[in-house]
Steps between C-alpha positions, in 0.01 A plus 500: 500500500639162622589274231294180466747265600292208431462585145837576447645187648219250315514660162880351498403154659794274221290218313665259310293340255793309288770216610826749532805412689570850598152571648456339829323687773603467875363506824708608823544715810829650521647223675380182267329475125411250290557540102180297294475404090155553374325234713573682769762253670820376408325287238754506206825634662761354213274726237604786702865412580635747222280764571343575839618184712192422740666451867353550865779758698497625833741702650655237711542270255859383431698233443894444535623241279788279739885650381718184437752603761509384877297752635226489223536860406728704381554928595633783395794435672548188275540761202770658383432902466609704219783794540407821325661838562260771683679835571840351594332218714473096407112366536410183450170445371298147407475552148680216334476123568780411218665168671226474745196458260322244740552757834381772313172315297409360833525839692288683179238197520489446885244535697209532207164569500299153504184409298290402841254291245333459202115473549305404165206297368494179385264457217410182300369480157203236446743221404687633821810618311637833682368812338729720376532882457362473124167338625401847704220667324338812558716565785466844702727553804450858663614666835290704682694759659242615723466196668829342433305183366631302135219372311543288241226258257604311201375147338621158483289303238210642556538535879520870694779552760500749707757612778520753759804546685656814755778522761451618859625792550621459817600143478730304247143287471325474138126392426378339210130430380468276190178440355417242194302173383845323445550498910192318512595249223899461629662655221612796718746547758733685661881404477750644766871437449801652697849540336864537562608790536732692225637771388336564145213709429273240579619499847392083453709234451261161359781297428663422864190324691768288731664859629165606672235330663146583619416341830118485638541625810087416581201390243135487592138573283591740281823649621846375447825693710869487327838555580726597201888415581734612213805473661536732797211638444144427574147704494121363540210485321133391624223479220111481587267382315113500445293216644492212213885534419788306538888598496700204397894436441602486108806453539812628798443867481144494270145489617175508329187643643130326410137525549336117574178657491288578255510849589616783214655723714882457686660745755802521618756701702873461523710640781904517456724614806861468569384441867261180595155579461310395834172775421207421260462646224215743424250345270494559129213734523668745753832544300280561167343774794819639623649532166215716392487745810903506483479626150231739537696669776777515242340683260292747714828625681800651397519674160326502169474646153227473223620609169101493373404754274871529355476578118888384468443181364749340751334614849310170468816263463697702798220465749511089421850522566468669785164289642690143457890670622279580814397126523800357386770669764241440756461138478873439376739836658331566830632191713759539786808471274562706208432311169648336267444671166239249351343468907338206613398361125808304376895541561716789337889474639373202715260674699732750681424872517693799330535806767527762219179352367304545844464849402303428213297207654370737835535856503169530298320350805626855726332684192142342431450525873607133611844586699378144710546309246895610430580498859458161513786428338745786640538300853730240292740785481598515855537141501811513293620793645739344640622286214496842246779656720680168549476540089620849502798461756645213314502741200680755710184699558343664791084462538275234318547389143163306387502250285378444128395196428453297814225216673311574840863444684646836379809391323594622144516257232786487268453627144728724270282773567298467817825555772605861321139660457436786714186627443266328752727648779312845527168258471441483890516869541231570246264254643525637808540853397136400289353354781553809743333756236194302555564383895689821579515398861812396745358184549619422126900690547539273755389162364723588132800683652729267568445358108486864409873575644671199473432526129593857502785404655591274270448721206710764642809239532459385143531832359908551428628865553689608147757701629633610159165608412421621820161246565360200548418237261299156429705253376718301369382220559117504405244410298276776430069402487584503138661156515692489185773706605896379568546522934848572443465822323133656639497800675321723601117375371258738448154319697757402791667826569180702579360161704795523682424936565162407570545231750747653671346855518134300637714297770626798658147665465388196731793615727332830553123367513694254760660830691849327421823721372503476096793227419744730341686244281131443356511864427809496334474260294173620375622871441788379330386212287675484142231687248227323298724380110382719258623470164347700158225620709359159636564327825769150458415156647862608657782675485756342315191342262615590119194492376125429670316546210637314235739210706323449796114590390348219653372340844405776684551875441562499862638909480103560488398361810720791679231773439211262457506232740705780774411843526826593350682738713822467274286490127476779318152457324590664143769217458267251640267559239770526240565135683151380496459546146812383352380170687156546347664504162781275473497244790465135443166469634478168422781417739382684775301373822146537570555750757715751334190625266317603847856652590488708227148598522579633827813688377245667256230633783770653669622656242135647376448301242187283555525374114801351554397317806229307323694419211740360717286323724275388228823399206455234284753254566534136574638589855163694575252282415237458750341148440133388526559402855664865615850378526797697309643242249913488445414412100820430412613307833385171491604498883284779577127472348399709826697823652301635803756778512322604204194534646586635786718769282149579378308533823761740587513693272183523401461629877726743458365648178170548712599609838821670406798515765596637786511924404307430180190770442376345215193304485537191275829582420555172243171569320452714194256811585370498150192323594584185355550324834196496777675395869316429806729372776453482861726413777894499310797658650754703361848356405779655706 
């Protein structure tokens, strides 16, 4: 029986019927999205500063605050690297700016991800004095998610407002439709103001209005075109507006929007570009149009799952999180970049992207039958190809080293961590190791191999042959995905040594598909790779670790993801289990990340134990809380009130516990066949 997708989807539409900082709703499309507070603009955006900031992000969006030196930027060059001690070699690595604390800042902070503008209305009380967020009443702001449309009605002194607003889903364009007797009477605008650009959450600086300035490039009945310079940088925005409006200039980079008629009703549409705009836009009544169709195409393709009819009193709370994670990584984690953790709703590490965290942000999309909408982002790979081996040569290495924490231009940003992680490195090969078990074709070997062996390659040169122990090793120098290890003294980590078998082992398997000769040092490396650390029967964060469960039981029990995230080739499952619950038991869960609980849940399917995977998945802690608007709150990181590597954790796993992986048998291997859970699902794949 199909599952009634419409049903499912609706039954989870969020509705917010209370003023709460951490419950905004967004629209976007991937490449663009617009965050709204409970009028359904950016009405009251200092209310939601220390929650959910409200921002409008695109992809393109950045701004590079001028370096005081000559050239007006500084590089890594300008940096002075870091000596540690790997395997008898000197590497320098990025990871301290002590001395240089301006060079390094500005590198961390440059280019960031700009606020593009804030778009809110402007309502007057009856002695014209501004309201404020305290005079909303009865206020009800809901997205529907099967037409991608917010909807929002509350009162002002008696007076009904109600706003419509979506994003095109092809175009960085949104519409708006406000209806209310305060248009009509002039207590009811719309303000539009454009900031600075910074580096904070807020992605907005309000302070600086002489650094920027907002030229009208071309004004007419009801239409106004901008420029936006900050600095060296510049983008466009056109707004339209209904017949009976005005756009006027507040102030140098503010506008306000106004009906002179005596009409009740105000539409606009807003266009931003970092290219001039020279087409019209569509009118307000074909985006609303195009928003809906997009959507519904969303939800009738790819994958579902309809926990209905579930006696385990949590089926109903998974499929929510699992409805709005489906929204939410399609409007904010589907874009031609990978993501920044918190997407395109406010600033986390000033808008750049974390390669480890790609992983968690796309892979679900190969799984619930949307590989389209990760591909998008894989072609910024071979842009930087070149600039990953330039990396990895000046390190001594052969192949391409990708970056952690880096901006669309490819270069790594210092940190004290960032330079010396290695996990993301193996990243390229699974994506396009996932996307060939669903595109099994040539035409997909030949667009990934050169990312597929150059990161082998790479790989293959980092791993140091032991000759007193007769293998190879990882590390020193490192930082393991558990972060809060020592570089110095970490060898050897458990997650990284069987990514490192696995990647290597699938790039020569492309070799063969390929009808190339097998790259023997590949195979060498991989048959003699130092074991997985095993001490009293449990698997270490590392080798020379002195103790994972009582020192260093925090952040993320990374050792899990080795037979849980990978098929585990090197894992033996009895001491995985042994593994998976001494975590269960005496981790720090509150000091975890909202992506390890799906980790672990997916540790527990493989290991047949389908209890264990919903506890996991489902644990209650403040790092897996799943707020009224779908996203995964950080509760105790202030910097972090939304994760999207949390909820993409979950549509993975959650996939995986369905579909299985590739040589599983099982049907619904995550679920409990005890007849508390009732799964219909259509249209998953299984996990490799």
């Amino acid at each position: 029986m199909a599952v009634d997708r419409y049903n499912v989807v609706t039954r989870h539409n969020p509705v917010i019927t209370r003023i709460d900082p951490f419950s905004p709703l967004s629209v976007g499309n991937g490449e663009f999205a617009f965050t709204a507070d409970i009028t359904g603009l950016q009405t009251f955006p200092e209310f939601y500063e220390n929650g959910i900031p409200l921002c409008t992000q695109s992809q393109w969006g950045w701004h590079t605050e001028p370096a005081d030196n000559e050239s007006g930027a500084y590089s890594l060059n300008d940096l002075r690297k870091e000596i540690y001690e790997a395997n008898g070699r000197s590497v320098g690595y990025n990871t301290s700016g002590k001395g240089q604390e301006k060079v390094y800042n500005w590198l961390r902070q440059n280019p960031h991800r700009l606020h593009l503008g804030q778009i809110g209305l402007d309502i007057k009380k009856e002695d014209l004095s501004p309201v404020t967020v305290w005079d909303i009443e009865n206020p009800r702001h809901m997205l529907d998610l099967w037409s991608g449309i917010m909807q929002s009605t509350f009162t002002v002194q008696g007076f009904e407002v109600e706003t419509e607003a979506c994003c095109h889903p092809k175009k960085d364009i949104l519409a708006f439709r406000i209806r209310s007797g305060l248009l009509g009477r002039k207590r009811l605008g719309i303000k539009v103001r454009f900031p600075y650009g910074s580096a904070a959450k807020t992605a907005a600086d309000w302070k600086n209005d002489e650094k920027h300035y907002t030229e009208i490039m071309d004004s007419g009945q009801s239409f106004i075109y901008l420029r936006r310079r900050l600095d060296r940088d510049q983008y466009f925005v056109k707004i339209v507006c209904s017949e009976g409006a005005i756009i006027e200039r507040t102030g140098r980079n503010s506008f306000v929007i106004r009906n002179v008629s005596e009409r009740d009703e105000l539409e606009f549409s807003c266009c931003f570009s970092p290219a001039e705009i020279t087409e019209e836009l569509p009118l307000c009544h074909d985006i609303f149009n195009e928003s809906r169709k997009h959507w519904q195409d969303f939800w009738n393709g790819g994958g579902m799952i309809d926990f209905g009819g579930s006696t385990d009193k949590r089926a109903g709370e998974l499929e929510r999180r699992v409805i709005l994670s489906m929204y939410l990584t399609a409007i904010q984690c589907a874009g031609s970049l990978p993501p920044q953790e918190t997407g395109l709703t406010f600033n986390s590490w000033y808008g750049k992207f974390h390669l480890e965290m790609h992983w968690w942000h796309g892979v679900h999309f190969v799984l619930w039958g949307r590989p389209e909408l990760f591909e998008k982002s894989l072609w910024w790979y071979g842009s930087i190809l070149d600039r990953a081996k330039e990396l990895a040569e000046s390190q001594g290495y052969k192949g391409a080293r990708w970056p952690k924490m880096t901006s669309p231009e490819g270069y790594d940003s210092p940190s004290p961590i960032g330079p010396l992680l290695i996990w993301q490195q193996p990243h390229p090969i699974y994506y396009a190791e996932l996307l060939y078990s669903v595109k099994p074709y040539r035409e997909t070997l030949e667009k990934y191999k050169d990312i597929v062996f150059e990161t082998a390659e790479f790989m293959a040169s980092y791993a140091a042959y032991d000759g007193k122990n007769n293998r190879y090793v990882l590390g020193p120098a490192l930082i393991p995905a558990q972060e809060n290890h020592d570089p110095r003294v970490t060898l050897n980590p458990t997650f990284e040594l069987e990514y490192w078998v696995f990647g290597l082992k699938t790039a020569n398997e492309w070799r063969k598909r390929l009808g190339l000769d097998i790259n023997t040092k590949w195979e060498d490396v991989v048959n003699n790779l130092a074991e997985l650390p095993v001490k009293d029967n449990l698997y270490l964060a590392h080798e020379n670790c002195p103790d994972t469960f009582t020192l260093f039981n925090r952040d993320h029990p990374s050792m899990l993801g080795a037979l849980g995230i990978l098929p585990g080739t090197k894992a033996d499952p009895k001491i995985m289990l042994n593994t998976l619950l001494k975590v269960m038991d005496s981790w720090q869960m509150e000091n975890v990340w909202g992506w390890d609980f799906p980790m672990m849940a997916m540790t527990a399917a493989r290991l047949g134990r389908p209890d264990l995977a919903l506890d996991a998945l489902l644990y209650d802690s403040p790092k897996n809380v799943y707020l009224p608007n779908g996203h995964n709150k950080q509760a105790t990181r202030e910097d972090l009130p939304i994760y999207l590597p949390g909820n993409g954790g979950l549509l993975t796993a959650v996939a995986m516990m369905t579909a299985g992986w590739r040589g599983c048998k099982e049907i619904l291997p995550g679920f409990p066949k005890d007849g508390t859970w009732k799964v219909e699902w259509e249209g998953i794949n299984p996990m490799l």
